[in-house]
Structures are given as C-alpha cells and as structure tokens.
Backbone as CSV, one residue per row, in Angstrom:
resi,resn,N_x,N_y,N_z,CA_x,CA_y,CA_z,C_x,C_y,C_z
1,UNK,-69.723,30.739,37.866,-68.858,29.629,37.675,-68.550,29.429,36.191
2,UNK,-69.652,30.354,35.596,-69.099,29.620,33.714,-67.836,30.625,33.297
3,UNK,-68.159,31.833,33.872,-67.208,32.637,34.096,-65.348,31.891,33.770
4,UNK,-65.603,31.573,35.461,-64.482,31.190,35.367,-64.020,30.262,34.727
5,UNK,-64.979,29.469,34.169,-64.588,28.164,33.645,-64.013,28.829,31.863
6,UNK,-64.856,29.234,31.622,-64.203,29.821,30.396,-62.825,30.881,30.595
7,UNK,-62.379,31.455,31.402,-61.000,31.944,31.755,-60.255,30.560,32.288
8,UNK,-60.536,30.127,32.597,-59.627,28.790,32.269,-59.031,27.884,31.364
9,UNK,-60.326,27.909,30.527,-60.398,27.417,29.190,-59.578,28.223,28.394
10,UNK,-60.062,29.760,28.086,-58.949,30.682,27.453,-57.261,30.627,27.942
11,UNK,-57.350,30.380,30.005,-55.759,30.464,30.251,-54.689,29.350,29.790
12,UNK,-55.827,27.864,29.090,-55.325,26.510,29.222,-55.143,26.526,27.321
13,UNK,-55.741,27.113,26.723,-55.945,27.524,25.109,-54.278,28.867,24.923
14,UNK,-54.676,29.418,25.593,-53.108,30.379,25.614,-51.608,29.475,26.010
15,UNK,-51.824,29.036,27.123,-50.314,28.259,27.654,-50.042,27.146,26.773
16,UNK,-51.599,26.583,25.788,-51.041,25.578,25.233,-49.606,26.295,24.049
17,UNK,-50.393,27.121,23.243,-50.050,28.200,22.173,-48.547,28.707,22.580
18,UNK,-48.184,29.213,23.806,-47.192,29.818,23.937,-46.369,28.678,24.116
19,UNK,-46.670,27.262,24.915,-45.637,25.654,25.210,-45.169,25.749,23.827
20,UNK,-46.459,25.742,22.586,-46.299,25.071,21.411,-44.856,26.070,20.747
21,UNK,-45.104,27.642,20.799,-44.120,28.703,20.489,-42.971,28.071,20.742
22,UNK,-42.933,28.201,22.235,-41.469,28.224,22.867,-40.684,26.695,22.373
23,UNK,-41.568,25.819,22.328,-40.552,24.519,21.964,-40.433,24.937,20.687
24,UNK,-41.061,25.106,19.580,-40.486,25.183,18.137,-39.748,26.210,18.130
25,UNK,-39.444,27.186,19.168,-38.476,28.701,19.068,-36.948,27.240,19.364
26,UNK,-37.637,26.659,20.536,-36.590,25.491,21.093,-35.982,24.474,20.035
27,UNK,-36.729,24.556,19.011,-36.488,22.921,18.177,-35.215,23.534,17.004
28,UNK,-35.941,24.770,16.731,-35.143,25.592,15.622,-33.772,25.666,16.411
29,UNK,-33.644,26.911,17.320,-32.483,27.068,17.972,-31.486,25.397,17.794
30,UNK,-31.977,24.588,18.213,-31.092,23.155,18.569,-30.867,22.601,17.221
31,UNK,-32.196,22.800,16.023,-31.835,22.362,14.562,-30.352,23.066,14.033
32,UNK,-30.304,24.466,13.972,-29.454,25.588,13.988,-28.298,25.479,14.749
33,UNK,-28.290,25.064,16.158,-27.004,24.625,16.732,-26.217,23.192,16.305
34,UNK,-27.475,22.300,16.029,-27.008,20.768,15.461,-25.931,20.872,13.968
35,UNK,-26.614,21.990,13.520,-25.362,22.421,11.414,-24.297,23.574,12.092
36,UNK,-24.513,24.369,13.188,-22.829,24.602,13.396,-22.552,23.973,14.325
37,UNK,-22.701,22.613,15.056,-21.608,21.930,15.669,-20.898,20.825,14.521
38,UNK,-21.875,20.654,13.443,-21.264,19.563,12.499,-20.327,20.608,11.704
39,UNK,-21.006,21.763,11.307,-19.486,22.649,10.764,-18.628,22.897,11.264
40,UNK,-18.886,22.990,12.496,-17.191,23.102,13.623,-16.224,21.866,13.574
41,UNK,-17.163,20.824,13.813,-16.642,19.432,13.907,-16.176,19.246,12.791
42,UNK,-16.148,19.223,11.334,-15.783,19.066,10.376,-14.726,20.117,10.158
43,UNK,-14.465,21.083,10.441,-13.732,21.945,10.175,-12.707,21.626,11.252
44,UNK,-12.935,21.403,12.799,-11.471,20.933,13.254,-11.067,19.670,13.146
45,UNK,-11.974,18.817,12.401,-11.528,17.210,12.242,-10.523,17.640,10.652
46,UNK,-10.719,18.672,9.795,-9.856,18.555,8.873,-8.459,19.680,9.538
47,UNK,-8.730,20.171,9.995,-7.412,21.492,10.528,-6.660,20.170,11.579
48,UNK,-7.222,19.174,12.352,-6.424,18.789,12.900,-5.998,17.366,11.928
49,UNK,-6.506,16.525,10.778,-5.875,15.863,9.679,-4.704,16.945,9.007
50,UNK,-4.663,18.009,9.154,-3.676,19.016,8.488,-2.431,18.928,9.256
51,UNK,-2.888,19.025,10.844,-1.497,19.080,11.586,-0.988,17.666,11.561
52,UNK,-1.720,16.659,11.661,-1.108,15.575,11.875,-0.025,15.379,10.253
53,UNK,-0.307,15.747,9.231,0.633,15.642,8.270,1.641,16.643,8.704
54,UNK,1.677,17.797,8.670,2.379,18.596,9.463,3.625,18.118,9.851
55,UNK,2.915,17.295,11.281,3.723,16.977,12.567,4.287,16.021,11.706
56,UNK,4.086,14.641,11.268,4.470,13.972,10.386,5.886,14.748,10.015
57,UNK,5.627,15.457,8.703,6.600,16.035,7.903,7.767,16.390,8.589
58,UNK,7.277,17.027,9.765,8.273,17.787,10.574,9.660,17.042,11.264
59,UNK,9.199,15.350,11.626,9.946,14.536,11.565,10.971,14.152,11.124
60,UNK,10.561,14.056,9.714,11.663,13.652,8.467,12.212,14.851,7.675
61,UNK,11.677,16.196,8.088,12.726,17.265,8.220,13.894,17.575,8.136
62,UNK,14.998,18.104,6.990,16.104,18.167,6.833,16.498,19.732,6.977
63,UNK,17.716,19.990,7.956,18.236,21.621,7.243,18.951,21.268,6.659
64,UNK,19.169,22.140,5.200,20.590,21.597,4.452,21.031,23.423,4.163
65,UNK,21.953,23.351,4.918,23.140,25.342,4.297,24.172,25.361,4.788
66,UNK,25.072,26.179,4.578,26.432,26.237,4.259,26.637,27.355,5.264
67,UNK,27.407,26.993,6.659,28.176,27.937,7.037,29.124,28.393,7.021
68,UNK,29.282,30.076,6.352,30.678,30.257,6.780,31.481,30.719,7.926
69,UNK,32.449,30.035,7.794,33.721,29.960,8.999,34.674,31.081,8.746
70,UNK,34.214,32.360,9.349,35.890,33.233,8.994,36.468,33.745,10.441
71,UNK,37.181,33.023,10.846,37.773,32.791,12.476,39.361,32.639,12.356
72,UNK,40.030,33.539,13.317,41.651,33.559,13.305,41.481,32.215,15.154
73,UNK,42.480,31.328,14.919,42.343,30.537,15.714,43.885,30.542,16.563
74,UNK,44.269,31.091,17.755,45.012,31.381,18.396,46.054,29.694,18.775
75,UNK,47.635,29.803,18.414,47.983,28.757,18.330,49.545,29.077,19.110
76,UNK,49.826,28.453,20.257,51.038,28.281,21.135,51.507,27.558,21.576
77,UNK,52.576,27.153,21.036,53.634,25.993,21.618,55.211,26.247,21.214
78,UNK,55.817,25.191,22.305,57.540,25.413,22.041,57.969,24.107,20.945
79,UNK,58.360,24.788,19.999,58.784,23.635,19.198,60.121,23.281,19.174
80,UNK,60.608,22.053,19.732,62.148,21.818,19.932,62.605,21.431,18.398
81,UNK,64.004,22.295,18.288,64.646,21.648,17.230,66.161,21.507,17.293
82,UNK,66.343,20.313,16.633,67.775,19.497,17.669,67.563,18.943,15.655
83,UNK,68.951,19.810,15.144,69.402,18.930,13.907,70.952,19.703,13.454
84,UNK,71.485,18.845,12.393,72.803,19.142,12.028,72.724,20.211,10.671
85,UNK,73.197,20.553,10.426,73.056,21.811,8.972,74.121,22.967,8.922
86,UNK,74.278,23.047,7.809,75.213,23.851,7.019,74.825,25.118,7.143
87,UNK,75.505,25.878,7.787,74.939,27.398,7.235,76.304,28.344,6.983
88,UNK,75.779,29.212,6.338,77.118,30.482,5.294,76.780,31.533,5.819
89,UNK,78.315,31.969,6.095,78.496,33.518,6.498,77.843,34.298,5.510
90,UNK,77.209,35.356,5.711,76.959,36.417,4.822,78.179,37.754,4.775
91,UNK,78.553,38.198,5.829,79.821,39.034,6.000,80.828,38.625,6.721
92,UNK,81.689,39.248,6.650,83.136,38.602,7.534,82.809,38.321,9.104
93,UNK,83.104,37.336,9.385,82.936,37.113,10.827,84.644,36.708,11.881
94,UNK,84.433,37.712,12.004,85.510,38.278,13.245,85.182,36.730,14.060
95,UNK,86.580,36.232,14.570,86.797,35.099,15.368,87.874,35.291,16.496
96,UNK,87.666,35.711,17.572,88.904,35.643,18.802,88.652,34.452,19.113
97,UNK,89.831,33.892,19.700,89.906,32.457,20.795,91.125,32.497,21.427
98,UNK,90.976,31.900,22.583,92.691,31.712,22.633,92.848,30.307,22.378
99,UNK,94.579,29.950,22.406,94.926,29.202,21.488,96.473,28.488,22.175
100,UNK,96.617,27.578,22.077,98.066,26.585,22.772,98.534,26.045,21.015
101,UNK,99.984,26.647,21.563,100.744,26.733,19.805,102.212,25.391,20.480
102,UNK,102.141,24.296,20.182,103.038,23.602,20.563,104.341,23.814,19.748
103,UNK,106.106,23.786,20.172,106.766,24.271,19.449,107.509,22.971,19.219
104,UNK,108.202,22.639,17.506,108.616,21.343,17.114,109.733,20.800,18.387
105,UNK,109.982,19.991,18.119,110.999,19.017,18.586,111.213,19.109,20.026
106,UNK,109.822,19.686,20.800,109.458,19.602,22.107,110.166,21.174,22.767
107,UNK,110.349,22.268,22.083,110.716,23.214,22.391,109.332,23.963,23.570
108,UNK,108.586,23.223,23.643,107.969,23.450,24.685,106.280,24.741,24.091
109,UNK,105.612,25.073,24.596,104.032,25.315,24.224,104.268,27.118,24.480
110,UNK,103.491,27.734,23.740,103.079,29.318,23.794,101.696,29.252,23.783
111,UNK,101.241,29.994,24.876,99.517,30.280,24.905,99.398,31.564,24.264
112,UNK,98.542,31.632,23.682,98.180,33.155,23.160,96.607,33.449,22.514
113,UNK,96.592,34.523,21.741,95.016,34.761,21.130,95.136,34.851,20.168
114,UNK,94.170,34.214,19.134,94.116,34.031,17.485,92.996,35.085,17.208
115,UNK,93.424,35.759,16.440,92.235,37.021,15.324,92.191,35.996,14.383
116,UNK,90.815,35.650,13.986,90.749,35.417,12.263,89.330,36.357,11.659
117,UNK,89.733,36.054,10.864,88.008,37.110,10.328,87.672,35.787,9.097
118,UNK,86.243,35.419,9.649,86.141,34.169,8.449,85.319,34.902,7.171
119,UNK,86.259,35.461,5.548,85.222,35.311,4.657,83.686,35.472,4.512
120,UNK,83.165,36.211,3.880,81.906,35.887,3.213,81.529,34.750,2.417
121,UNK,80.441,33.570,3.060,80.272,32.423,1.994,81.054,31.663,2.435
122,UNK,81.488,31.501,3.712,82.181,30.223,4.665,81.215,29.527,4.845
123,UNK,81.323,28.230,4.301,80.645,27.161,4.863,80.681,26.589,6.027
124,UNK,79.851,26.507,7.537,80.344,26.124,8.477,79.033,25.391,8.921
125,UNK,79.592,23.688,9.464,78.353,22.527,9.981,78.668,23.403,11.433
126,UNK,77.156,23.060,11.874,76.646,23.261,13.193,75.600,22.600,13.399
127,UNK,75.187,22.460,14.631,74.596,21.457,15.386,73.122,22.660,16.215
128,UNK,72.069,22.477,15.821,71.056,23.139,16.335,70.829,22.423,17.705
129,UNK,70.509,23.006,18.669,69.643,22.294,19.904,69.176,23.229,20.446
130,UNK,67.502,23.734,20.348,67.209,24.799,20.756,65.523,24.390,20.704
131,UNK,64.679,25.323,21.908,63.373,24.888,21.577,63.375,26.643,21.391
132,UNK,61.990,26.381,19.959,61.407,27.767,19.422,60.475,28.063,19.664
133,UNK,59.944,28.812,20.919,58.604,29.618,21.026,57.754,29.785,19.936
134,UNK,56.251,29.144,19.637,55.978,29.953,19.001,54.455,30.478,19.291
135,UNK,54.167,31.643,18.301,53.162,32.123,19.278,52.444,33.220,18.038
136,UNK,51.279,32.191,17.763,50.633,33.124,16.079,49.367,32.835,16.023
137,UNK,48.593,33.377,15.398,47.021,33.437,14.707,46.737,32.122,13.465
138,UNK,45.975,31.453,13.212,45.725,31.004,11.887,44.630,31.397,11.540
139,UNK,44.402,32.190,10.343,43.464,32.273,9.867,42.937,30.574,9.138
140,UNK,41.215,30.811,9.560,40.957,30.050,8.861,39.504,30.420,8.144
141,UNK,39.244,29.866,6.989,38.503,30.708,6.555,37.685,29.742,5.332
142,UNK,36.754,28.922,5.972,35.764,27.884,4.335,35.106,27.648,4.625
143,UNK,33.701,27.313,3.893,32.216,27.368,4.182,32.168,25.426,3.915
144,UNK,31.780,25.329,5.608,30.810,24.284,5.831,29.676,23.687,5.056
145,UNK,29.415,22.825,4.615,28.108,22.552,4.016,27.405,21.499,5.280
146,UNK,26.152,21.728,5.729,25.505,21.124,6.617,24.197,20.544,6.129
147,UNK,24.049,19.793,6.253,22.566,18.810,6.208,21.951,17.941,7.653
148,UNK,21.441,18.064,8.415,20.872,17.563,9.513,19.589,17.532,9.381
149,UNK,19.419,16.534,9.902,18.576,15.641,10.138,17.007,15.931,11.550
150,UNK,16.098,16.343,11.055,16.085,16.617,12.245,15.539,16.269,13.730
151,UNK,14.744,15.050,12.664,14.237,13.892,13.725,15.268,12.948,13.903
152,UNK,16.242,12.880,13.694,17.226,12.054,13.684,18.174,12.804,15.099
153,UNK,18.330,14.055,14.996,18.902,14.989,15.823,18.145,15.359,16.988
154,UNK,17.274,14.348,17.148,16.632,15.101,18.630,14.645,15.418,18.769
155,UNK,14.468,15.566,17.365,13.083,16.044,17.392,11.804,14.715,17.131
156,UNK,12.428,13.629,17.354,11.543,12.273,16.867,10.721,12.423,18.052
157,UNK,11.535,12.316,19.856,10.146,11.998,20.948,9.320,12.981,20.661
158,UNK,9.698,14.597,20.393,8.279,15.398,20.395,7.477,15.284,19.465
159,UNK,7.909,14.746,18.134,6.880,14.484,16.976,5.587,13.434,17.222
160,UNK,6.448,12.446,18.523,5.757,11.309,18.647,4.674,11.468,19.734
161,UNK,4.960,12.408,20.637,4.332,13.305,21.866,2.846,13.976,21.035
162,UNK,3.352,14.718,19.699,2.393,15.679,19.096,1.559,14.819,18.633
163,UNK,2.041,13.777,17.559,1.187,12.375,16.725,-0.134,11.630,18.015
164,UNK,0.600,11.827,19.179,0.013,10.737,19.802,-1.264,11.775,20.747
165,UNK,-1.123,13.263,20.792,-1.943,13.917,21.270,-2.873,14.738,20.175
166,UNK,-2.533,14.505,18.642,-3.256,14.544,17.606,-4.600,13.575,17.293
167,UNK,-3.704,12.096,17.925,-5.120,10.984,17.967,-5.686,11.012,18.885
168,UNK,-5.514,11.568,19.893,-6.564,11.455,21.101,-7.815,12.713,20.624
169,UNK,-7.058,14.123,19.764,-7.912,14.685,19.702,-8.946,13.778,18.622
170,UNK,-8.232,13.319,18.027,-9.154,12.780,16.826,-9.913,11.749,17.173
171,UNK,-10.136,11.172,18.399,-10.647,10.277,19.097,-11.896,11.068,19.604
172,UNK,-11.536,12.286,20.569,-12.671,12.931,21.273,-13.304,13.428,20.236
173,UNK,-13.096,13.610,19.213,-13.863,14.248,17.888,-15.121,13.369,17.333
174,UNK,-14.029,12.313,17.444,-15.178,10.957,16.715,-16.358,11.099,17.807
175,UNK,-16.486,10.839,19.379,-17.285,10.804,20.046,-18.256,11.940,19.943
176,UNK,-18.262,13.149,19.314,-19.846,14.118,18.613,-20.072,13.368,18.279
177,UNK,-21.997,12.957,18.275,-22.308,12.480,17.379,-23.241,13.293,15.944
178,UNK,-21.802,13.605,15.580,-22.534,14.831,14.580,-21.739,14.248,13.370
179,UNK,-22.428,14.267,12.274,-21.691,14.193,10.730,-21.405,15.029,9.858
C-alpha cells in the first residue's frame, strides 16, 4: 500500500507540474495574443480614421478640364425667301413675247412677236418668292471648360451611406476592450 501511495503522490506531484506548464504555456499565448489584438485594433482604428477623411474629401470633390468639341453637326431646312431686289444682266439677254401694237386714230390693233436682246448691266426689279432647300454640315469646333461638382452631382447619398458605415465600424471597434 505505501507503494502505491507514493505513485500517487509522484502521479499528483507530476499533473500538478504539467497543470502549472500548460496554463503559463496558456497565459503567455493570451499575453501575446492580448499586444496583437491591440496592434490590429489600433492599426484598423487609424486605416479606418483615414477613410473616413477620405470619404469626407470625396464629397466636396471637384473635376475641373476642358473638353474638346471637334464635331460637324448636320443641318436641314427650307428657307423661304419672298423679297423685292434689283438684279443686272451680266450678258445680253434675248427677250421673245408676243405683243398687241394698237394703231393711231383707231386704225384698229396688230398682234405680233417682239425680239429684244436686253444689254449687259440692265438693271431689272424683281420680286423673289421662292423657298431654298438647304442642306449642309457645320463644323464646330471649341474646348469646353468644365468644373463639376461632385457631391453636388449625385455622389452626396453614397458619401453619406460610406460616413455612416465608417461609424458603425468605429463603434464595433470601440467595443475591444483593448488599448
């Protein structure tokens, strides 16, 4: 019986020794995990103070550049023109008509056909009434200057979406209790 009593004693002297091992193998490991969860935590509590300026900035965001425009812009319409104006022969202009020649003292009328040839540099009024097809390209061709805005243009709800899922992270952050 002393036997065993002393293998007991030795098995209760060993398990203490190896409890005592394994928790301080245990205490270290968790000391060691406790300085990289505070370095993690500190490191995404500042990477995510980074985005939130970021997101911020991104808000009040301006593009400002100059596009250029070099585009022929296709242009068709009938343009009516109805006016009075002078215009001059350039070469002789041949004139047939026929013609009622009344004879004096009631000797009674001759129909016939008049030749004239009018001069170069005859002044003659006429009366336009005509619509003018027209049917052409415009070039156009100058550089835009642009500045937009870009929370102003559309990007304010998602800035406010990002801001507001920036503090929640920064909320679950606070709850480590690690420094």
């Amino acid at each position: 019986m002393g036997f065993l009593r002393r293998l007991w004693e030795a098995f209760k002297n060993i398990a203490i020794v190896f409890s005592f091992m394994v928790n301080l193998i245990l205490v270290i490991v968790l000391a060691l995990l406790y300085l990289q969860l505070a370095s993690l935590k500190s490191a995404v509590q500042a990477t995510v103070a980074q985005l939130e300026g970021i997101v911020q900035d991104l808000g009040g965001t301006r593009i400002s550049t100059t596009i250029p425009i070099r585009q022929s812009v296709p242009v068709a319409f009938e343009l009516p023109v109805q006016q009075d104006t002078v215009v001059v022969t350039l070469a002789p202009v041949p004139i047939t008509t026929a013609a009622t020649f009344q004879l004096p003292g009631g000797g009674g009328t001759i129909n016939g056909t008049v030749f004239i040839n009018l001069p170069p540099g005859t002044r003659l009024p006429v009366r336009l009434n005509m619509t003018v097809p027209v049917r052409t390209q415009i070039p156009v061709n100058f550089d835009q200057p642009v500045d937009i805005a870009l929370g102003a243009s559309g990007l304010d709800p998602v800035v406010i979406k990002l801001l507001a899922l920036l503090r929640e992270l920064k909320s679950l952050l606070d709850l480590i209790p690690v420094s």
